[in-house]
C-alpha positions in Angstrom: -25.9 12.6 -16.6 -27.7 9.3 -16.7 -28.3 7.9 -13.0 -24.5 5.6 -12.1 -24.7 3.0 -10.2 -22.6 2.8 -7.4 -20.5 -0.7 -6.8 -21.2 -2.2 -3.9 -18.0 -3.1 -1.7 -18.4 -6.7 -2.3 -18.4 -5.8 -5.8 -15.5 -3.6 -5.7 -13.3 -6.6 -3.8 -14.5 -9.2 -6.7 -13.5 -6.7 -9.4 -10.2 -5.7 -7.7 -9.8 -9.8 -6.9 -10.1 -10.7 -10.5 -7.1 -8.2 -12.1 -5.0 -9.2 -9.3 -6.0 -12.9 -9.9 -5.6 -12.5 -13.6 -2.3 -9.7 -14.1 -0.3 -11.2 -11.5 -0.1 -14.5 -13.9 0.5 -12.1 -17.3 3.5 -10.0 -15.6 7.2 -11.1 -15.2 8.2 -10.6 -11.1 10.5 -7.8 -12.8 7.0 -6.3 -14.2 5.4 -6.7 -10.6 7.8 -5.2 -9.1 8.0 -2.2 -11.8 4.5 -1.8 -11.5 4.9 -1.6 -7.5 7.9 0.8 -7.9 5.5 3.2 -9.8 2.8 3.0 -7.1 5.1 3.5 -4.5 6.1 6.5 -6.6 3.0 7.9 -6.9 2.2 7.6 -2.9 5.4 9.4 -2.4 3.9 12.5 -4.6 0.8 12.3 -3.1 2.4 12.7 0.5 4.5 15.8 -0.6 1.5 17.6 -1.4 1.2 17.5 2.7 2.9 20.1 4.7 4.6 18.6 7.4 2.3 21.0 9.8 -0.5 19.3 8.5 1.2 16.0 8.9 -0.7 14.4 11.5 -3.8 16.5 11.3 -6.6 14.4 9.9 -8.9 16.2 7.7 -11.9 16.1 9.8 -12.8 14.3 12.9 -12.6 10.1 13.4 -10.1 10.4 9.9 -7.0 8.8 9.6 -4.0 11.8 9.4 -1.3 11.4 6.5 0.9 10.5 9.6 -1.6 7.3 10.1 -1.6 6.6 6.5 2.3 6.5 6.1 2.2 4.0 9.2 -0.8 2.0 8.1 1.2 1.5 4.4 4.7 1.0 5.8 3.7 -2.0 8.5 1.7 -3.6 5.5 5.0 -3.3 4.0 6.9 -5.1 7.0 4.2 -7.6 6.2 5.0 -8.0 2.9 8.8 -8.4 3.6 7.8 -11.2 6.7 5.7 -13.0 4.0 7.0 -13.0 0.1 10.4 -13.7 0.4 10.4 -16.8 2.8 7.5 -18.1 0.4 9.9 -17.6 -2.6 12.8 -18.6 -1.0 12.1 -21.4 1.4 8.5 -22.3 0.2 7.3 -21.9 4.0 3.3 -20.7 4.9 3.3 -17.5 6.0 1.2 -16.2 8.8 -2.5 -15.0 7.7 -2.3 -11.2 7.5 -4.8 -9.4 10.0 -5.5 -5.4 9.0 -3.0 -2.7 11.1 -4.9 -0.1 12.1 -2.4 2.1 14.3 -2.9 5.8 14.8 0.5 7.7 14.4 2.5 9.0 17.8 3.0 12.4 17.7 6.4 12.0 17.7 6.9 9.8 14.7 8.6 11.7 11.7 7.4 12.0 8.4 11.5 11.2 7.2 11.6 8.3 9.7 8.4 6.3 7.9 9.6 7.3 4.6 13.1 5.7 5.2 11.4 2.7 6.6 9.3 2.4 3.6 11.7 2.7 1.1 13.9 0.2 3.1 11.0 -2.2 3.3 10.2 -2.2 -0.2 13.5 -2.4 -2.0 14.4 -5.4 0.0 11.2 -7.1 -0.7 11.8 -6.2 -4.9 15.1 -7.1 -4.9 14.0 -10.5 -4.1 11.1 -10.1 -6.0 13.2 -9.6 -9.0 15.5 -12.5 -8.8 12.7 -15.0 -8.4 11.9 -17.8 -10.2 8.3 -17.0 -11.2 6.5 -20.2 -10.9 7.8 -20.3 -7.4 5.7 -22.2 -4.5 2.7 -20.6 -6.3 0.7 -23.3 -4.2 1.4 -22.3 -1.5 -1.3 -19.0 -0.4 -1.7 -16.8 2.4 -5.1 -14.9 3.5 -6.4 -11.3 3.5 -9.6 -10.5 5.1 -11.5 -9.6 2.3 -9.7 -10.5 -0.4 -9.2 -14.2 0.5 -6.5 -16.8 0.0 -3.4 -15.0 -2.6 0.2 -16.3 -3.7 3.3 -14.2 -3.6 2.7 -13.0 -7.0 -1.0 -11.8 -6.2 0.3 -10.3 -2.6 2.9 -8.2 -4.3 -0.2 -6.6 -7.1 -2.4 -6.5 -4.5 0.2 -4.3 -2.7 0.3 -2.0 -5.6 -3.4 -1.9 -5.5 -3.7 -1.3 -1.9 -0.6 1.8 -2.2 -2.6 3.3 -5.0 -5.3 3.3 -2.7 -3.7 5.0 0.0 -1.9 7.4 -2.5 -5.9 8.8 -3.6 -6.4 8.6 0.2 -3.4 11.2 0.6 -4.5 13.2 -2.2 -8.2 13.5 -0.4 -6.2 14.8 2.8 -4.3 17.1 1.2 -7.4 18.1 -0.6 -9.3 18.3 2.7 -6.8 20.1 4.5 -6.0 22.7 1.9 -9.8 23.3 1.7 -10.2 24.1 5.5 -6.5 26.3 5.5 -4.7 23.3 7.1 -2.5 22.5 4.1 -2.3 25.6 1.8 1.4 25.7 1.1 3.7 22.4 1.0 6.5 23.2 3.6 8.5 20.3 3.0 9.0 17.4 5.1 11.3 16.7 7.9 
């Protein structure tokens, strides 16, 4: 195999920048939040292939766990809720979003997190979906790396950021089942 280059993160964030950029404009709200539905879908899969042993074991030291995952994903979905809708509905500016980075208690259930998520998300779609598309598209919001995004570009880049996390899962689980921590799926509680 001929020697591949390997993107560089700044070029990973331009690349990623430009689809969201460019398909946020092309799809309906009801398309974004389709297209968010089936990422959220595909984390859900990804974090059944955990056992709930293994749940807040991270694969090797200084890792996140699938338990800090879940959290890190559901507050940037309490983030999304705090930010989209009063942009679509009120046209107000929205607070710049600074990266969560919380490890998981101990005591903080796998069917707790899940609830919350799916909670979280369904009430920012149904909004989503109800929208008028050309909404307060001036008014923008930033990310760290990612830079200043409208509603539209927030909600793909949330489907790009759950995908993320759901390959993140799927390297855990990998990881875990490798070393004999996640051999056998034993449900979730």
């Amino acid at each position: 195999m001929a020697d591949e280059r390997i993107e560089s993160r700044e070029e990973e964030v331009a690349r990623v920048r430009s689809y969201i950029a460019s398909q946020s404009m092309r799809r309906t709200p009801a398309q974004l939040a389709e297209a968010m539905r089936e990422a959220h879908q595909q984390f859900l899969s990804a974090l059944a292939l955990i056992p709930q042993a293994s749940f807040h074991t991270p694969p090797h030291e200084g890792e996140w766990s699938a338990a800090d995952v879940l959290l890190h994903v559901r507050a940037m979905a309490a983030i999304d809720l705090a930010s989209i809708p009063v942009v679509i509905e009120r046209g107000e500016q929205p607070t710049d979003v600074l990266d969560i980075l919380v490890g998981a208690s101990p005591d903080i259930t796998r069917a707790s997190l899940l609830l919350d998520l799916e909670v979280l998300r369904e009430r920012l779609l149904a909004v989503v979906v109800q929208s008028d598309p050309q909404a307060h598209l001036e008014v923008t919001w930033g990310h760290p790396e990612f830079g200043q995004m409208n509603w539209r570009e927030w909600l793909l880049f949330a489907r790009v950021h759950t995908l993320d996390h759901a390959r993140q899962v799927q390297a855990i689980a990998a990881a875990l089942a490798e070393s004999g921590g996640g051999a056998a799926n034993e449900g979730s509680d």
